[in-house]
C-alpha positions as CSV (number, residue, x, y, z in Angstrom):
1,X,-39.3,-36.5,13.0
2,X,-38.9,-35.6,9.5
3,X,-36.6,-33.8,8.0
4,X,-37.1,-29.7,7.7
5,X,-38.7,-28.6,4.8
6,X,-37.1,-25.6,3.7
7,X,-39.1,-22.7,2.0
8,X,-37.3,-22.5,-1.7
9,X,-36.6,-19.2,-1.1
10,X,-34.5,-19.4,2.0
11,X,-33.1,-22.4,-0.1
12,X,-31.7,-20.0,-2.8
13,X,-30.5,-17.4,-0.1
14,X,-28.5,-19.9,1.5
15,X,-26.7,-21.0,-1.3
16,X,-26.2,-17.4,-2.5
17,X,-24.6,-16.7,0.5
18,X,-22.3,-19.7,0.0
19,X,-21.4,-17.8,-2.8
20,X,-20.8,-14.8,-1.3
21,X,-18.4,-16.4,1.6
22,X,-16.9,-18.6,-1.7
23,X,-16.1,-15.3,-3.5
24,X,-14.7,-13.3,-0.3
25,X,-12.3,-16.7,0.5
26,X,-11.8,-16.4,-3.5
27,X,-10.7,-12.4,-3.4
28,X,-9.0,-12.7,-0.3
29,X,-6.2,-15.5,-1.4
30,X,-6.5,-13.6,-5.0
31,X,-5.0,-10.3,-3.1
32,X,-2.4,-12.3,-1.1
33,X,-1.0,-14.5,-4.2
34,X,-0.4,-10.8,-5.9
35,X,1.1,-9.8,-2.6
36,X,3.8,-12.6,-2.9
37,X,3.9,-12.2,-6.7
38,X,5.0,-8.8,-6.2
39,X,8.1,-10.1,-4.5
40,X,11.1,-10.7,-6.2
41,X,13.6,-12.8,-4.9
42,X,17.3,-12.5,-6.5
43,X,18.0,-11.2,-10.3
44,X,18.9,-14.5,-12.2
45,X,22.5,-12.9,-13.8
46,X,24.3,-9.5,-13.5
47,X,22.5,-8.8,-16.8
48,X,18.8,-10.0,-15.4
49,X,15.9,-7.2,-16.1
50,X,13.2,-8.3,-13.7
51,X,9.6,-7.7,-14.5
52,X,6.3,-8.6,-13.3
53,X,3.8,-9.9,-15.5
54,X,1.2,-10.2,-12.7
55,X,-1.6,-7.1,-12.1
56,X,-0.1,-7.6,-8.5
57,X,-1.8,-4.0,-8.0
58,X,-5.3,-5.1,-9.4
59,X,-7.2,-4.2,-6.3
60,X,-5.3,-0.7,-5.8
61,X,-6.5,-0.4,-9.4
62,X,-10.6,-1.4,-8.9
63,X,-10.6,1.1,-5.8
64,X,-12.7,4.0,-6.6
65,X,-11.7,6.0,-3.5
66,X,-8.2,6.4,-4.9
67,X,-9.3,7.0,-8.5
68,X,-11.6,9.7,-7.5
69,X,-8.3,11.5,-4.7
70,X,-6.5,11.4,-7.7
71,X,-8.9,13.1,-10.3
72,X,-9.2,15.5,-7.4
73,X,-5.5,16.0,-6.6
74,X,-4.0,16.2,-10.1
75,X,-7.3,16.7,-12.6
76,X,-6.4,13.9,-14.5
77,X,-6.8,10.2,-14.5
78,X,-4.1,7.6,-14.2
79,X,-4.8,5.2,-17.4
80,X,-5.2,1.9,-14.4
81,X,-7.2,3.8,-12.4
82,X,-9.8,3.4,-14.9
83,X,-10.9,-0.1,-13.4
84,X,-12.4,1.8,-10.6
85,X,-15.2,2.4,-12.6
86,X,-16.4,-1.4,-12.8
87,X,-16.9,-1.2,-8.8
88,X,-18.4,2.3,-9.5
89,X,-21.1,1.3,-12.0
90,X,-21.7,-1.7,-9.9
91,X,-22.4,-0.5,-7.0
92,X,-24.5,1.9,-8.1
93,X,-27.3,-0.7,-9.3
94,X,-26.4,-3.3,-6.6
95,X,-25.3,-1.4,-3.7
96,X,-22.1,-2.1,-1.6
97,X,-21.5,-5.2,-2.6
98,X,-17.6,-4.8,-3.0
99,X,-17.9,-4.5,0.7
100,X,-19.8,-7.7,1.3
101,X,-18.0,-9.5,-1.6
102,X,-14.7,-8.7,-2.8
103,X,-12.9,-6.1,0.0
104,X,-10.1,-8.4,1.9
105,X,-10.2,-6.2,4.7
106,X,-13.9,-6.1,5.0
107,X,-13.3,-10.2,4.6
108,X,-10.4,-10.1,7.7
109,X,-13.3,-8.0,9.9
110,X,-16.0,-10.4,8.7
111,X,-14.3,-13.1,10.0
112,X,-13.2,-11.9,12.9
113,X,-16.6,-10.6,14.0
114,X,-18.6,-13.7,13.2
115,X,-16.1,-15.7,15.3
116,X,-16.3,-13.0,18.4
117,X,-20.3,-12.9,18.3
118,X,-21.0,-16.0,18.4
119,X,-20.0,-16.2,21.8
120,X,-22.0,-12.8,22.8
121,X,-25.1,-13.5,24.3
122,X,-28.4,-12.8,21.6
123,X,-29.5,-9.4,23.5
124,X,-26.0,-8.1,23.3
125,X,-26.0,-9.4,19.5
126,X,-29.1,-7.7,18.8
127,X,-28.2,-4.1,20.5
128,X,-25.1,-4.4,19.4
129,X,-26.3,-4.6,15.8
130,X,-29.2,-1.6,15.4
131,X,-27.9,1.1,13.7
132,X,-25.9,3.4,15.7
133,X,-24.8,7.1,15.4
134,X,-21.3,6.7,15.2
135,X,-22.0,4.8,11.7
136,X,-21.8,8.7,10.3
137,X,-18.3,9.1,11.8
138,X,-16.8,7.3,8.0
139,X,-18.6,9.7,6.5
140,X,-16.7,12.5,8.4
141,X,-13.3,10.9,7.6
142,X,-14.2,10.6,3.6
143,X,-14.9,14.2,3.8
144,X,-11.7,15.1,5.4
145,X,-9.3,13.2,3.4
146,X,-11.4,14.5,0.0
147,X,-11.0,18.2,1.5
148,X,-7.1,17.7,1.9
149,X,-7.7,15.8,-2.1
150,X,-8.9,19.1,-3.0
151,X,-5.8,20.8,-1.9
152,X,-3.6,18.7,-3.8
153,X,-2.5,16.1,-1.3
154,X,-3.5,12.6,-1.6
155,X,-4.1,11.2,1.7
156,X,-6.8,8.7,1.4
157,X,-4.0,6.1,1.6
158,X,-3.7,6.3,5.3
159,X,-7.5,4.8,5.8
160,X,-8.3,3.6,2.9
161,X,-8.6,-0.4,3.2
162,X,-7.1,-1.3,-0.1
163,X,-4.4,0.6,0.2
164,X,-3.6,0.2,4.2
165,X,-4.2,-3.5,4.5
166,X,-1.7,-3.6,1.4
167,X,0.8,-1.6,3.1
168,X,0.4,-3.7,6.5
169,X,0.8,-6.7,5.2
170,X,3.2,-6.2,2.8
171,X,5.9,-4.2,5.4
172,X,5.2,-6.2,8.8
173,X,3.0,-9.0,8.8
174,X,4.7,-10.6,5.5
175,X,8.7,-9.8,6.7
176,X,7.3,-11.0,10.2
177,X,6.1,-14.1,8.2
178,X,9.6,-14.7,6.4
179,X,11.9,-13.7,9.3
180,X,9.5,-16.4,11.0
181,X,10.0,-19.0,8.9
182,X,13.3,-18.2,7.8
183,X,14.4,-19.2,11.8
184,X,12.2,-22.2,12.3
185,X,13.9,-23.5,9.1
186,X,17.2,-23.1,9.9
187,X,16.6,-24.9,13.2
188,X,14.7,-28.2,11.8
189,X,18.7,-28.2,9.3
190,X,20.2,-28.8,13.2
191,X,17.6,-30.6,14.8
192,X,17.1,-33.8,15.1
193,X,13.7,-35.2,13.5
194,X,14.9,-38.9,13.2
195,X,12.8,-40.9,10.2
196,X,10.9,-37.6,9.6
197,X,14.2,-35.4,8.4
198,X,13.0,-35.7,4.8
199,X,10.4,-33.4,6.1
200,X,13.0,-30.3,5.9
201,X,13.7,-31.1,2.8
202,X,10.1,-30.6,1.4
203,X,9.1,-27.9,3.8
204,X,11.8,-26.2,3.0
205,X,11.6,-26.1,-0.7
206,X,7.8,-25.5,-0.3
207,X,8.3,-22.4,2.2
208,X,11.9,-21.2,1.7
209,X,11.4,-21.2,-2.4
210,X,7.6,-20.8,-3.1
211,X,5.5,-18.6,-0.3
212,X,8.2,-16.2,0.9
213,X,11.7,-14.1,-0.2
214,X,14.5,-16.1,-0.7
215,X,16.5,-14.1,1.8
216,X,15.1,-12.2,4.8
217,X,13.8,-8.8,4.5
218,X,13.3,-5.6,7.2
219,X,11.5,-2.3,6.6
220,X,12.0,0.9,8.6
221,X,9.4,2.6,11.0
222,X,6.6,0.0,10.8
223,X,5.4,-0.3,14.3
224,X,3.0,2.8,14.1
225,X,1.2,1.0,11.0
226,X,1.1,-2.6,13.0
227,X,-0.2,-0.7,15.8
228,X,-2.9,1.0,13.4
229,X,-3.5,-2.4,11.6
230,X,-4.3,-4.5,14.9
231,X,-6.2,-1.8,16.7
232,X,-8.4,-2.6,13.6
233,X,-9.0,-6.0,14.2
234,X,-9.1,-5.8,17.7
235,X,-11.8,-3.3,17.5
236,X,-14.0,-6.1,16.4
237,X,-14.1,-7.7,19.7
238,X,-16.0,-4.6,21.4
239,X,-17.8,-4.1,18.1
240,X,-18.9,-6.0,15.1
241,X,-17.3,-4.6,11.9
242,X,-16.8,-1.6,14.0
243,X,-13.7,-0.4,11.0
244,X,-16.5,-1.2,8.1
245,X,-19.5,0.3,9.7
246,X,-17.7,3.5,11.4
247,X,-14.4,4.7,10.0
248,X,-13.8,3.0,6.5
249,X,-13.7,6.1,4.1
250,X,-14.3,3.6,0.9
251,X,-17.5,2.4,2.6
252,X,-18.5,5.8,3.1
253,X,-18.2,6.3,-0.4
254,X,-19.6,3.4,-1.9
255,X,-22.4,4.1,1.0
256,X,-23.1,7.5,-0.7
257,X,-23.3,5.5,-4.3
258,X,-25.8,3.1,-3.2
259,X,-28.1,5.6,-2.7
260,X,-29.3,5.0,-6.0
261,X,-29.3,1.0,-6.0
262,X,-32.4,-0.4,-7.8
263,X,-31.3,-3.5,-5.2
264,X,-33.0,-3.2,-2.5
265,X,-34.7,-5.0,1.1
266,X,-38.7,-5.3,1.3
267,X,-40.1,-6.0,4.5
268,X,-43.5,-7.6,4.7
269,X,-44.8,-7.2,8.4
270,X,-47.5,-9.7,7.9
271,X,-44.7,-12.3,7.8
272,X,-42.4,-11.4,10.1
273,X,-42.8,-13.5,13.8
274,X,-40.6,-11.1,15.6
275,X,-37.5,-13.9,16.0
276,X,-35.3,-11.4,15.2
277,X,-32.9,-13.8,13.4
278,X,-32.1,-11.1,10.7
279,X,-30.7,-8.5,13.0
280,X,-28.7,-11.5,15.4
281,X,-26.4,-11.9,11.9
282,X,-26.3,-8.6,10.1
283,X,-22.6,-7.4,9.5
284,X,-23.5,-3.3,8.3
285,X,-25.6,-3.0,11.2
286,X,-28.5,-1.5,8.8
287,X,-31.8,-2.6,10.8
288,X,-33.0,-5.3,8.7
289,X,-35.7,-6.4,11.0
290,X,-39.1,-5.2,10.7
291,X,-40.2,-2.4,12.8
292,X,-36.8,-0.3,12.1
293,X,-36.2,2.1,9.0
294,X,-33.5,-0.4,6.8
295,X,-30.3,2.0,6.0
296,X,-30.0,1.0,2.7
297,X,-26.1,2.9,2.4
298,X,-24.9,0.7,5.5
299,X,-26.0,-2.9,3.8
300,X,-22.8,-5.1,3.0
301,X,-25.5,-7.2,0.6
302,X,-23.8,-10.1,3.1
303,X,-27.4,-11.5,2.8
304,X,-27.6,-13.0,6.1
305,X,-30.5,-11.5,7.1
306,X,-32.7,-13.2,3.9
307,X,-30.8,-16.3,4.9
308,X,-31.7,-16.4,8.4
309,X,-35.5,-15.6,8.3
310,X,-37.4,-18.7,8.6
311,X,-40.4,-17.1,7.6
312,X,-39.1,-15.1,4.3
313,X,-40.1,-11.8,6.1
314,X,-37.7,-9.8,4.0
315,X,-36.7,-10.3,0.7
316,X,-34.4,-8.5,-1.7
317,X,-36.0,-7.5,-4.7
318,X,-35.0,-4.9,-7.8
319,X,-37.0,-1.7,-7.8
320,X,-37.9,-2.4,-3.7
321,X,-40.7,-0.3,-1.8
322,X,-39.0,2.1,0.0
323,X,-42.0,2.0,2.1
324,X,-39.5,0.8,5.6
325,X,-36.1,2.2,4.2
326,X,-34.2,5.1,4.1
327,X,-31.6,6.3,1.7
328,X,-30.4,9.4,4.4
329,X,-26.7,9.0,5.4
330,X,-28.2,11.0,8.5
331,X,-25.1,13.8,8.2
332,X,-26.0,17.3,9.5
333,X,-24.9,20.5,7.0
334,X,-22.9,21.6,9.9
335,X,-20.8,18.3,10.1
336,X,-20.2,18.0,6.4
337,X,-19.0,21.8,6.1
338,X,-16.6,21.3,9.0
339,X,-15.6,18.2,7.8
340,X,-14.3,19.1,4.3
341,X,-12.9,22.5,6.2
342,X,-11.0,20.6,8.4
343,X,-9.7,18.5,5.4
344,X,-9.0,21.8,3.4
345,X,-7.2,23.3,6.3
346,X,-5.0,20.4,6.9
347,X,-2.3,20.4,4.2
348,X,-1.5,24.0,4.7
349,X,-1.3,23.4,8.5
350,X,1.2,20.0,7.5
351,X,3.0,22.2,4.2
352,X,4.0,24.9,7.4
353,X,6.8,22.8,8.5
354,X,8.0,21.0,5.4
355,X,6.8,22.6,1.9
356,X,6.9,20.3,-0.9
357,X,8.4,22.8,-3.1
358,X,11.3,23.9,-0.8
359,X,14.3,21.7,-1.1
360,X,13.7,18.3,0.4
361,X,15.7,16.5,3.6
362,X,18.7,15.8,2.2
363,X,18.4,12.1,3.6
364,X,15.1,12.1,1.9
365,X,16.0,10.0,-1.7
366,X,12.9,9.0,-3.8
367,X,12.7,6.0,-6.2
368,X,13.6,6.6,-9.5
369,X,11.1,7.9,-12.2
370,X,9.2,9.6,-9.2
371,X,7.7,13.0,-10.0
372,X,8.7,16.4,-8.4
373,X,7.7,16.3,-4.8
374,X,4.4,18.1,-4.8
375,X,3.2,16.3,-7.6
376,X,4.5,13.1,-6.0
377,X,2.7,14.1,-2.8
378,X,-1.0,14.3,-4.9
379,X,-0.4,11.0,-6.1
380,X,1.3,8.5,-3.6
381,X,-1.4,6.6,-1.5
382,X,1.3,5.1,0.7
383,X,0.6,1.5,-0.5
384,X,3.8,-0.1,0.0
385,X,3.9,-2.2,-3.5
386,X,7.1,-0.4,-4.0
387,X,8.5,-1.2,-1.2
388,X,7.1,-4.7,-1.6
389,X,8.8,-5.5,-5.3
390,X,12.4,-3.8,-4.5
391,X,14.4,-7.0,-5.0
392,X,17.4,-5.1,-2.8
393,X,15.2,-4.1,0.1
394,X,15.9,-0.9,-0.4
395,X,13.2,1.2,-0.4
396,X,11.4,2.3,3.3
397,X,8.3,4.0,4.2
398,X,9.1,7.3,5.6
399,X,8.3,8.6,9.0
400,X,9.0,12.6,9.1
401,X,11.8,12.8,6.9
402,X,8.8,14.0,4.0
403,X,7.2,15.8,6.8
404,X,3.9,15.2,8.2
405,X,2.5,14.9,4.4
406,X,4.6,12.4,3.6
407,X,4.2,10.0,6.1
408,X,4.7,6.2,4.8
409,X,5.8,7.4,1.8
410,X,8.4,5.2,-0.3
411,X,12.4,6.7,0.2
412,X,15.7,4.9,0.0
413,X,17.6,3.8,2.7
414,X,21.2,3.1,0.7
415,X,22.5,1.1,4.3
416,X,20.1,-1.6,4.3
417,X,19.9,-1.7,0.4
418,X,20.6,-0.2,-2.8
419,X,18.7,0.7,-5.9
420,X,19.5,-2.1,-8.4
421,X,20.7,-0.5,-11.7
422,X,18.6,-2.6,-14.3
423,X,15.3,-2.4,-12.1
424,X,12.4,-0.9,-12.9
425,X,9.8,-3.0,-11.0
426,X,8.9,0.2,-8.3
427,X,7.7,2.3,-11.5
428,X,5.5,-0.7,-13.2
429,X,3.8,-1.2,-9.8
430,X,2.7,1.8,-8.8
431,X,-1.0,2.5,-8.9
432,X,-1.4,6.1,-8.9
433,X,1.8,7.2,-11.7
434,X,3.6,8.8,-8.1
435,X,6.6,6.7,-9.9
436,X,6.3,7.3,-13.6
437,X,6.5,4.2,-15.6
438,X,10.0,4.3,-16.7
439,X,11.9,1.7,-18.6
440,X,15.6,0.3,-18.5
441,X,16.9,2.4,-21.4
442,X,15.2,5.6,-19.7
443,X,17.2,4.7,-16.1
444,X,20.2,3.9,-18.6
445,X,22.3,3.4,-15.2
446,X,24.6,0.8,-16.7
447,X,24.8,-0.8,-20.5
448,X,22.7,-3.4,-21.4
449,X,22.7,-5.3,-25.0
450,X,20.6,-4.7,-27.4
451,X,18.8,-1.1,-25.6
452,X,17.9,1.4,-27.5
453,X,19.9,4.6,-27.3
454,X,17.9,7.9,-25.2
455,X,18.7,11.7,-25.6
456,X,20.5,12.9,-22.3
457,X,22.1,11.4,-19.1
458,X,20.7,8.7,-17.3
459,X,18.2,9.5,-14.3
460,X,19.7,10.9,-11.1
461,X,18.0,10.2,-7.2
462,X,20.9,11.6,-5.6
463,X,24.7,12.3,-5.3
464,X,27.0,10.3,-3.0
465,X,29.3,11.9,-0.5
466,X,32.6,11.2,1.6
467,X,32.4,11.8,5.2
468,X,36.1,12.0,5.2
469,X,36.6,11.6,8.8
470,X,35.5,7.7,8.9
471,X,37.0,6.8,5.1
472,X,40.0,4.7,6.0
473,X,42.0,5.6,3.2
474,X,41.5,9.8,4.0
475,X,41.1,9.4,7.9
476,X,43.6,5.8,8.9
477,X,46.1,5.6,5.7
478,X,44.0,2.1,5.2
479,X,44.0,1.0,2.1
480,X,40.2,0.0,0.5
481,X,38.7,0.3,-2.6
482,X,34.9,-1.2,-1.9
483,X,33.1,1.9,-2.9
484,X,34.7,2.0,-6.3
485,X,34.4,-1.9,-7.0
486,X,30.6,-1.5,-6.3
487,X,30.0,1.5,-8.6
488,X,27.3,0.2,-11.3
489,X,28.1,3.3,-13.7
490,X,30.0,4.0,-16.8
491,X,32.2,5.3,-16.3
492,X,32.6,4.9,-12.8
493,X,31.3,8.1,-10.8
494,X,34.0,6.9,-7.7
495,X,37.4,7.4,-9.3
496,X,41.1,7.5,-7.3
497,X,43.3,10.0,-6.3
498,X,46.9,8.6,-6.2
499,X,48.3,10.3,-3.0
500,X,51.7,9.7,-0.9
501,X,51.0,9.8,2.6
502,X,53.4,9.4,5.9
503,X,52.6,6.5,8.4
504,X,53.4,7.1,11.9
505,X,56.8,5.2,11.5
506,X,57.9,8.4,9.2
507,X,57.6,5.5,6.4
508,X,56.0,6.8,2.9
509,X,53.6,4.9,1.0
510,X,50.8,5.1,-1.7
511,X,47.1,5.4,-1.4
512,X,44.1,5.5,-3.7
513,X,41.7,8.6,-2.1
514,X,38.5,7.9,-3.2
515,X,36.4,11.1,-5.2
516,X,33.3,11.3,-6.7
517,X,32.5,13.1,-9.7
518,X,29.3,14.6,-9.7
519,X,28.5,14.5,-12.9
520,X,28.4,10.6,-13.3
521,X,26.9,9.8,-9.9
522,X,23.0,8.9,-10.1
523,X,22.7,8.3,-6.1
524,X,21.9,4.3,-6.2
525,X,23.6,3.7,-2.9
526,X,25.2,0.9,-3.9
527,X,28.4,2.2,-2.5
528,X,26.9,3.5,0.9
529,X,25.3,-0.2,0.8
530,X,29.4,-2.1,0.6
531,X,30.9,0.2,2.3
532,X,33.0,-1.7,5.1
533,X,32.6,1.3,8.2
534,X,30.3,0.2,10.5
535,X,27.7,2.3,11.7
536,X,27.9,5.4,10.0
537,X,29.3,4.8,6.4
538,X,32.2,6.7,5.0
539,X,30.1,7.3,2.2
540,X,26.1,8.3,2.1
541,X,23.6,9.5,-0.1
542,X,21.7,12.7,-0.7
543,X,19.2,13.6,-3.0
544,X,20.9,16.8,-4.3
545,X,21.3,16.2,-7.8
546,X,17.9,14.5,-8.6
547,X,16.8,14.6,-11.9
548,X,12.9,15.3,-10.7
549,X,13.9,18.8,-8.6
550,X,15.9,21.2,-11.2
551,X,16.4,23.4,-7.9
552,X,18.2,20.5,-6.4
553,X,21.5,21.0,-7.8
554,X,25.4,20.8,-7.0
555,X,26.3,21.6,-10.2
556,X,26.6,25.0,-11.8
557,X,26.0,23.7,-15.5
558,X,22.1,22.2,-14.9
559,X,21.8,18.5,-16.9
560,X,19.4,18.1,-19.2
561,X,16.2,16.4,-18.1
562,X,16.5,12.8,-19.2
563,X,14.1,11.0,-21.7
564,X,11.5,9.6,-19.3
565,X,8.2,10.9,-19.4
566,X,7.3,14.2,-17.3
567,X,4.0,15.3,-18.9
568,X,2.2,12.2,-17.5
569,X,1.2,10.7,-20.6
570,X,-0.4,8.1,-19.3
571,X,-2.6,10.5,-17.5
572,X,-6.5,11.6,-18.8
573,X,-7.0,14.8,-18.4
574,X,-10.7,16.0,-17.2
């Protein structure tokens, strides 16, 4: 028997969708590599200034659903966000090919579903693949989270894929990943692997020095978002793609932008043999076969439907017959109303507890550089690069210490790190401008050589305090000195007290009583961070005092706003 002629066609289709699984293995390592780029190990010297030269938020950047929240949210556009417009433009010639293509998360789900049904049996396949009524469910949740836009609260970053398979990765799969590796490592230095010891050598410097932190990493209240995150990909067991094709609020909206694709699939009925081929591999679950309307906003341009017809039954052609298509997203007035109602409704609902322009949880510390709450709130998509880049650990995703607005959003956590005093790399990464680009001089927390001089003091997150009950020198006649020694500021904001004290033997002595003055502290937690009280520190942070919140004061004399930018120049207005 010879060999199978193929149709040259179908040839072309299969090698275009070769491509298409070359350039979502291509995207997919592309958005990982900036996910370890982001990281940053150790500073090389005292004096270091890290920065990033990567685009380590390029795909936060190219995703339309947050450029459009934020125009919505703030009327303005963040200068990055303007990269959303190649998918935009795209996708309205092509369709939704970033979901078929480029998306990582749509990529994760591909993979995952391809590899579950090919063990369903082909009737399941096939029923399992016709268009189905909860498709319009993402359309729901895109309305929602564009009402609660409308509002001024961005909170697209919760669903959106970009920005939650960013944050899930980047808080609990990648420190699972290093604490992981970190173990094994430190085992194979004890073990005994006879004539293959040299192994640990070059696994280690591979591993321990080139794919993860240098030093193990934790971050705060992250089992909600691996729960979220594996629910996800579990769901693709039960159903294929069932994030992509029912909840995903991007694919809605790219879905709603294909509507006008000049891209399109013919059927030709006099061709088709009824094999059904197209519909066993379909990932958007848009009724490619013949006989069934094709839902052109559901296509993922996967093309494995062309690819799989032996027969060339349907074809994908530019400026299609619409004859066997439809455009409709199949959404009833009723559902879209009380859709974006329900979005609208939500912030105030949320705001009723905890107001954005009422003085925040005093445990709640921002990074530095980020904008007055409720401005902060209509930007922040909860991404986690911020989180990702702090070389000390130190910034956490919140759980209700924001309220129920500011879920996952970034805060400090001075115990399990501090904010590094030349470090500026949470403000370069952001996406959105929730953390307004600031530079070293700007921070101006400690002198560097050779920086420029700026008008005012440096910027402020917060003011320390002494819980004077657990500071050994106040509460034991202990002497220590920590807290001062790790002050990065000068002058020093912790500064001594020189007091004679009594011990229990009737015996005099000398102490230094640690004080803070106010007026020099910028809240960086580096002395929370040293301070030798386990458990509750003898010193902690609140953000009384921060620059962004001129209510937010201790001080009777106000200080002067510092030099860094609060009129969002890097914002266009519409």
């Amino acid at each position: 028997m010879g060999k199978q002629v193929l149709p040259p066609k179908l040839k072309l289709y299969r090698r275009l969708r070769w491509l298409r699984r070359a350039s979502q293995g291509f995207f997919f390592v592309l958005f990982i590599a900036l996910l370890l780029r982001t990281n940053i190990d150790t500073l090389d010297s005292p004096d270091a200034i890290p920065h990033i030269s990567a685009p380590v938020d390029l795909f936060l950047e190219l995703d339309p659903l947050i450029a459009i929240s934020t125009v919505l949210t703030t009327q303005s556009l963040y200068r990055d966000l303007f990269l959303a417009v190649i998918i935009i433009v795209g996708t309205l010639f092509l369709g939704r090919f970033f979901c078929g293509w480029m998306c990582p998360m749509g990529t994760l789900n591909h993979v995952i579903a391809t590899w579950k049904s090919r063990r369903m049996r082909g009737i399941k396949r096939l029923e399992q693949n016709e268009w189905k009524p909860y498709q319009r469910w993402k359309y729901a949740v895109l309305l929602i989270f564009l009402g609660a836009a409308l509002f001024g609260s961005t909170q697209i970053g919760l669903l959106d894929p970009i920005a939650l398979l960013t944050r899930s990765m980047t808080l609990v799969l990648l420190p699972g990943y290093n604490t992981l590796t970190h173990d094994v490592y430190a085992w194979s230095l004890h073990a005994d692997l006879g004539p293959f010891s040299f192994l640990t050598t070059v696994v280690g410097w591979l591993v321990h020095g080139v794919l993860i932190r240098a030093k193990t990493v934790v971050f705060d209240q992250t089992f909600l978002i691996l729960l979220i995150f594996f629910g996800i990909l579990v769901a693709n067991r039960f159903i294929t793609r069932f994030w992509c094709r029912g909840l995903c609020p991007l694919g809605a909206l790219l879905g709603i932008m294909s509507k006008t694709s000049i891209l399109g699939l013919e059927k030709h009925e006099s061709l088709c043999t009824g094999c059904n081929h197209c519909s066993l591999h379909c990932q958007g679950g848009d009724n490619p076969q013949v006989g069934l309307p094709w839902h052109q906003t559901e296509c993922h341009l996967c093309l494995n439907c062309v690819a799989s017809c032996p027969e060339a039954g349907i074809d994908f052609k530019l400026f299609p017959s619409r004859e066997h298509s439809t455009p409709s997203i199949s959404l009833s007035r009723r559902a879209v109303i009380g859709s974006a109602g329900a979005g609208l409704l939500a912030i105030p609902v949320l705001r009723s507890s905890t107001n954005p322009d009422r003085i925040p949880d005093p445990t709640l510390v921002r990074p530095p550089g980020s904008l007055p709450e409720r401005e902060f709130l209509s930007r922040c998509v909860r991404c986690g690069e911020c989180m990702n880049v702090c070389p000390n650990n130190a910034l956490h995703p919140t759980l209700l210490q924001a309220g129920p607005e500011g879920i996952w959003s970034p805060m400090l956590m001075p115990r399990i790190g501090y904010c590094e005093p030349t470090c500026v790399l949470c403000s370069e990464v952001c996406p959105t401008g929730a953390i307004d680009e600031i530079t070293e001089a700007e921070k101006a927390w400690v002198p560097l050589a050779g920086r420029e001089e700026t008008e005012g003091p440096p910027i402020s997150i917060g003011t320390a305090f002494y819980d004077l009950g657990r500071c050994l020198p106040w509460a034991m006649g202990k002497e220590c000195i920590v807290c001062e020694e790790w002050c990065p500021t000068t002058p020093k904001a912790i500064y001594f007290e020189e007091a004679e004290v009594q011990t229990r033997d009737g015996e005099y002595t000398y102490l230094k009583r640690p004080h803070v003055d106010p007026a020099v502290c910028v809240g960086c937690g580096a002395c929370t961070y040293a301070c030798p009280v386990k458990g509750a520190p003898a010193i902690y942070i609140t953000a009384v005092g921060e620059t962004r919140n001129r209510r937010n004061r201790i001080l009777l004399d106000e200080r002067k706003p510092p030099a860094y930018r609060t009129d969002h120049e890097s914002d266009v207005a519409l």
